[in-house]
C-alpha positions in Angstrom: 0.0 0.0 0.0 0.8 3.7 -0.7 0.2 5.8 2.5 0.6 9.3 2.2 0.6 11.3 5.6 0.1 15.1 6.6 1.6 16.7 9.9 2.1 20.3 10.9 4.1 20.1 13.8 6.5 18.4 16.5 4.2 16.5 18.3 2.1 15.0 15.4 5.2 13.9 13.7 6.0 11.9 16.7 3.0 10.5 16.3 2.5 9.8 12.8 6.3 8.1 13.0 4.9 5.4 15.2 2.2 5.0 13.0 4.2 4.7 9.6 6.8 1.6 12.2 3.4 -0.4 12.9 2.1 0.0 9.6 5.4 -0.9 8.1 5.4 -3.7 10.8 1.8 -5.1 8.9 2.5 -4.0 5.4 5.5 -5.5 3.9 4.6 -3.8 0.7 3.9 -0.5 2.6 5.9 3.0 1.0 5.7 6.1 2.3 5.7 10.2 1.3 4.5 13.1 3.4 5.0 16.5 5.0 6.4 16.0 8.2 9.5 16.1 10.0 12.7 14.1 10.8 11.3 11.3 13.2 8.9 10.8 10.3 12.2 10.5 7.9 13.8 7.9 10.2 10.8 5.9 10.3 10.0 5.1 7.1 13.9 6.2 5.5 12.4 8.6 2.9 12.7 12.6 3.3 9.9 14.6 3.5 7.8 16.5 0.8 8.0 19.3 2.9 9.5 19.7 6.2 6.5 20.9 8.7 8.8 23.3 10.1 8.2 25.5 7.1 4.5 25.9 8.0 5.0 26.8 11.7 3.0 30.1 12.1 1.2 30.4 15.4 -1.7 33.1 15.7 -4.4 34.7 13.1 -1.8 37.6 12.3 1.3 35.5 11.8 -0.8 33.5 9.4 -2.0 36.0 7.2 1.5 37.5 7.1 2.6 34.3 5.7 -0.5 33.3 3.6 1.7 33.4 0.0 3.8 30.4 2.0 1.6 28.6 3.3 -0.3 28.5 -0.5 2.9 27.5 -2.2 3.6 25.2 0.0 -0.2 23.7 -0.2 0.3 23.7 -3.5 3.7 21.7 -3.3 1.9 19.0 -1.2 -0.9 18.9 -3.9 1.1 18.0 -6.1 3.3 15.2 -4.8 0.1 13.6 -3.9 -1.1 13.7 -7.3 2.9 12.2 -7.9 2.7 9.3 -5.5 -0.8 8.3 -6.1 -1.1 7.0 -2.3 -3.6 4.3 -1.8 -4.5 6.3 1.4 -4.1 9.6 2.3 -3.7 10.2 6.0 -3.7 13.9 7.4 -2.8 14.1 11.1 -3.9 17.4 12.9 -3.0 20.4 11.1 -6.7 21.0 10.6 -6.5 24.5 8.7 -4.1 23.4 6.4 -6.0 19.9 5.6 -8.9 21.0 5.4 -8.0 24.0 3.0 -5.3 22.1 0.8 -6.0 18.3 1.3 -9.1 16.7 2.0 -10.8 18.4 -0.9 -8.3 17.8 -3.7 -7.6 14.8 -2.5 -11.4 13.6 -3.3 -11.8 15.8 -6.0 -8.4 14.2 -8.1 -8.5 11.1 -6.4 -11.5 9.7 -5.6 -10.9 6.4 -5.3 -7.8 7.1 -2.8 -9.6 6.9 0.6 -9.0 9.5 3.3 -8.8 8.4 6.9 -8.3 11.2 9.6 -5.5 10.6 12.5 -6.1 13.1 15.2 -9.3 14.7 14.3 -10.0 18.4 14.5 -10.9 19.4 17.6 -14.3 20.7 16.7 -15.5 19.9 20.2 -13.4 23.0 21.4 -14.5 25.5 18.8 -15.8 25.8 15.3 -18.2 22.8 15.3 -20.0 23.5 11.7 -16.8 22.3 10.1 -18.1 18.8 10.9 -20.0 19.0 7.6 -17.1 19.2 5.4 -15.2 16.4 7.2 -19.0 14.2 6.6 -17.9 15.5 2.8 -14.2 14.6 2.5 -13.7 11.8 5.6 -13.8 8.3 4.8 -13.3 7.2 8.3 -11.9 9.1 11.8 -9.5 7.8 14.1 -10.0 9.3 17.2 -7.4 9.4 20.0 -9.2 11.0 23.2 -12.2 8.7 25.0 -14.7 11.3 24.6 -14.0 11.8 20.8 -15.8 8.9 19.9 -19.4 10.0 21.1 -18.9 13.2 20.0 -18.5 12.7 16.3 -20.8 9.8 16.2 -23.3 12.0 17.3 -22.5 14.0 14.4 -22.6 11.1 11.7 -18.5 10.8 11.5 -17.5 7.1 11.1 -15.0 7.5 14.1 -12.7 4.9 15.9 -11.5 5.3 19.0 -8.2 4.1 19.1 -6.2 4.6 22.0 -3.6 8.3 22.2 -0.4 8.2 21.0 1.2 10.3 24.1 0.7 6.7 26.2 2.6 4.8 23.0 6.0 7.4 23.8 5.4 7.0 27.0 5.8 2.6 26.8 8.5 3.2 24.2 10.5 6.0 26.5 9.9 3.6 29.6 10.8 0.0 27.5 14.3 1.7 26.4 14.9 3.5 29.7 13.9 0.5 32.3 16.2 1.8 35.0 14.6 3.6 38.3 14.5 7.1 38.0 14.2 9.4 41.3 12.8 12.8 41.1 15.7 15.8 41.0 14.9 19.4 42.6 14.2 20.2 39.3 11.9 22.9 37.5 11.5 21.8 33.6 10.0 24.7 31.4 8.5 23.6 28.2 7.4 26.7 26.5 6.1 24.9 23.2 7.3 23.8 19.8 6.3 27.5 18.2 8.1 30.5 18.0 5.6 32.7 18.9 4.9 30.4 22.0 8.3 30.8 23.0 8.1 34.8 22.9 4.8 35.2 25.0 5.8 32.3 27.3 9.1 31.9 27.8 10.4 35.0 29.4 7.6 34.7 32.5 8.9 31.2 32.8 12.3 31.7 33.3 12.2 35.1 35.6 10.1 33.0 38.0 11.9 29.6 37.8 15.3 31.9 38.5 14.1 33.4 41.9 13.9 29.3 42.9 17.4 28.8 42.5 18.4 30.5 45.8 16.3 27.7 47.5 18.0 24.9 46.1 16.0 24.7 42.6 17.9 24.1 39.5 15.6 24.9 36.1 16.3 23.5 32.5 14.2 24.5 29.3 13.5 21.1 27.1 14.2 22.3 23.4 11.3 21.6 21.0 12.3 19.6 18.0 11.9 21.4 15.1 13.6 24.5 16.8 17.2 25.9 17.2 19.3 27.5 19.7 18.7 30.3 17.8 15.5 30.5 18.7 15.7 30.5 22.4 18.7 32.8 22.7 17.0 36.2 22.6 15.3 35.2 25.8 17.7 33.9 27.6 20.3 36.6 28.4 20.6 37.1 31.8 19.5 33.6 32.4 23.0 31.7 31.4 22.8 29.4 34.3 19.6 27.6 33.1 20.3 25.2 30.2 18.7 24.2 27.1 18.7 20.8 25.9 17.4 19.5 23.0 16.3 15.6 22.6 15.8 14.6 26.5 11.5 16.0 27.2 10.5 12.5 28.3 13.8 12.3 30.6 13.3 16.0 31.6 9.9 15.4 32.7 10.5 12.2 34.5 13.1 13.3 36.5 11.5 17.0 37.6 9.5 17.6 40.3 7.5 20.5 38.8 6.7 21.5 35.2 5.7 24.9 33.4 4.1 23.4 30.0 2.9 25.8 27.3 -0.8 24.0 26.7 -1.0 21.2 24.5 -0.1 17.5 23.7 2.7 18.2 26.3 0.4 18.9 29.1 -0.9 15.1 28.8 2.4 13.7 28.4 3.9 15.9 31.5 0.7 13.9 33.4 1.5 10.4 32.1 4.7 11.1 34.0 3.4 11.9 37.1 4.6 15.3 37.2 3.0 18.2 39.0 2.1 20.7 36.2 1.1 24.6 35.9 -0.4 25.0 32.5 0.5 28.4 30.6 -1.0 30.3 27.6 0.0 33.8 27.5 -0.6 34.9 23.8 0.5 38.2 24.1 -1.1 38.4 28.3 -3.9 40.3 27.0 -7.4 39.6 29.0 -8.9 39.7 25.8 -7.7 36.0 24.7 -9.6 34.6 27.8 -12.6 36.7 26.9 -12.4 35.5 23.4 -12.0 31.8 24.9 -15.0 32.0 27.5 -17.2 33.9 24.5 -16.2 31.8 21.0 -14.6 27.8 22.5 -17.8 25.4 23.6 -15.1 23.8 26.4 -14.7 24.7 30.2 -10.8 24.5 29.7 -8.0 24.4 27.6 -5.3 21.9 28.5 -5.7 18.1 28.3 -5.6 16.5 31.5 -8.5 18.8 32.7 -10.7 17.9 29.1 -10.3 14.5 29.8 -11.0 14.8 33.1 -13.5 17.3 32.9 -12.7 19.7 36.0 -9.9 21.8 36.8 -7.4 19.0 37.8 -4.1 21.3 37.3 -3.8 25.3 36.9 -4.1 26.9 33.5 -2.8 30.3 33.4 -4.5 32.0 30.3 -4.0 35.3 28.8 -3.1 38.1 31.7 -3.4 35.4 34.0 -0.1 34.1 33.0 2.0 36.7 35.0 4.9 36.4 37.4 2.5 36.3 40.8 0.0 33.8 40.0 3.0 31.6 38.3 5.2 32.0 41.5 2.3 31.5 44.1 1.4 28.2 42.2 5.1 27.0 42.0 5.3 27.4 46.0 2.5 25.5 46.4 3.6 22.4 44.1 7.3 22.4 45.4 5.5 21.5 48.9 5.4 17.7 49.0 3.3 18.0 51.2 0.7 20.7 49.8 -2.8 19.6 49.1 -2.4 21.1 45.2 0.2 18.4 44.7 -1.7 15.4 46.1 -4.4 16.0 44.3 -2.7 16.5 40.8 -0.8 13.2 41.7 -4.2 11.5 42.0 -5.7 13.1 39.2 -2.6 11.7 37.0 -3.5 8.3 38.1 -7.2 8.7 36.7 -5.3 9.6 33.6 -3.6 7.0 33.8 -6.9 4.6 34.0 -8.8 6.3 31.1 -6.1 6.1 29.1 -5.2 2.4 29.5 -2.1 0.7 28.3 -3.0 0.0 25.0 -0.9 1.3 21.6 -2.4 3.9 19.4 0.2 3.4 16.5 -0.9 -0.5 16.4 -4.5 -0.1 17.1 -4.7 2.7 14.3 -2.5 0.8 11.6 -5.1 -2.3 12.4 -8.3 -0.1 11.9 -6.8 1.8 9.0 -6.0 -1.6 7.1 -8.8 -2.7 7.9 -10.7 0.1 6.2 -8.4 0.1 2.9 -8.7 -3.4 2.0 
């Protein structure tokens, strides 16, 4: 089979590399193109299209600044699809960009090429009547949070649940690294795999984390892949004697005993770990991003562990709320072993823990989706 595969950032081509390895494992015939990144290149040994990096804009403004890019580039992907003729085309994420450039082509110049959707849209969070042109241009969903599955059923998606990736890293991280780990007095900041989330996040991060350091704390910034020194260094003068290291997150957040996670896929994985979390989305600190979230997104929060939980399980600080005194105040608390906040963010993580069983995504999706093409 020909699988063609579309990701838009670090996380997803984590993801999507697992994916092509168990398809690979199950297809012996199974070749590969996509736009993704370089875990995606070792996986199945071919380069990419298009490395995602060159699509990394963050915010409305930043996209329409770079809207001539992002349409070459959409146009580039176009056309390697219409090249490779994929049995299957498999877009991961990256809803603008699929649902703009992919989906419709893609049925439009090859219908009989099916389209199967890793890593839905999260239209549960905020523009719901897009569900209608996934009905249109979906063949099938694969779905990787438990209450995805009801929720696009009820909107006439064929949708399998199939387990999340973030639990797959995890078993892989913990089969390769099988030695006992004990917690450091460590502060890990992970300020995102975007530039602009490094700008409005990083800076608040690292002035508190510093004043920690009298008491013992030592802080360490995990690099995002897809991202340079370069793109740290204008933040971090003045803050030499905090580190950056690039290719360790899982090992970062397994030995810390507090993280400051920019909100996303890293919030859940920063919980599979066990690790006491604040959750921060600054976005330029304006109170106008959490009126915008309260008034336009049809969810109670924002960060992962509290969806799939459904209550407010660790801190997000949002907007203007992401400022040095609710940051510090929350770090004092968490640093206490013996606090209340941290107990009850430790127990939460093990309710993660059960909803999200042990089970692999990667095989569980390469299963479904070959089930589906053949």
């Amino acid at each position: 089979m020909r699988y063609f595969l579309i990701v838009g950032e670090a996380s997803a081509d984590l993801h999507a590399s697992a994916l092509i390895r168990a398809l690979k494992a199950r297809d012996a015939e199974a070749s590969f193109a996509f736009m993704g990144g370089d875990k995606m290149q070792e996986a199945s040994g071919v380069r990419p299209v298009v490395h995602f990096s060159s699509v990394a804009f963050m915010g409305f403004v930043n996209v329409v600044k770079n809207l001539r890019t992002i349409t070459r580039i959409g146009k580039q992907v176009q056309e390697a699809i219409l090249a490779f003729k994929p049995d299957v085309v498999i877009p991961v994420d990256f809803a603008d960009f699929n649902l703009r450039f992919i989906l419709p082509f893609t049925k439009k110049n090859l219908p009989k090429t099916k389209v199967i959707y890793y890593i839905l849209p999260k239209l549960w969070a905020w523009r719901s009547s897009r569900i209608k042109k996934l009905r249109r241009w979906v063949d099938h969903g694969l779905c990787i949070l438990p209450f995805e599955e009801a929720y696009f059923r009820s909107h006439s998606l064929p949708i399998t649940y199939v387990g999340n990736p973030c639990t797959d890293a995890h078993l892989s991280y913990l089969a390769s690294h099988p030695e006992e780990v004990h917690r450091d007095k460590l502060i890990v900041l992970v300020p995102g795999s975007r530039k602009a989330e490094l700008k409005n996040n990083l800076p608040t991060m690292l002035s508190v984390a510093k004043e920690f350091h009298t008491k013992g704390w030592q802080s360490i910034i995990a690099g995002a892949p897809g991202l340079t020194d370069e793109d740290y260094t204008p933040y971090r003068t003045g803050y030499e004697e905090i580190p950056l290291t690039f290719g360790d997150t899982y090992g970062l957040m397994r030995r810390a005993s507090l993280a400051l996670v920019t909100s996303g896929t890293a919030t859940l994985e920063t919980a599979l770990w066990h690790t006491p979390m604040v959750v921060c989305y600054r976005m330029g600190g304006s109170s106008l991003v959490r009126w915008l979230f309260k008034h336009f997104f049809s969810v109670r929060f924002f960060s992962l562990v509290n969806l799939i939980l459904d209550r407010e399980a660790v801190p997000e600080l949002l907007g203007d709320q992401m400022n040095d005194e609710k940051l510090r105040t929350h770090i004092i608390q968490l640093l206490d072993e013996d606090s209340s906040e941290r107990t009850n963010q430790l127990n939460a993580f093990a309710q993660i823990d059960e909803l999200m069983g042990q089970e692999e995504a990667a095989d569980r999706a390469a299963l479904r989706l070959l089930s589906l093409i053949r």
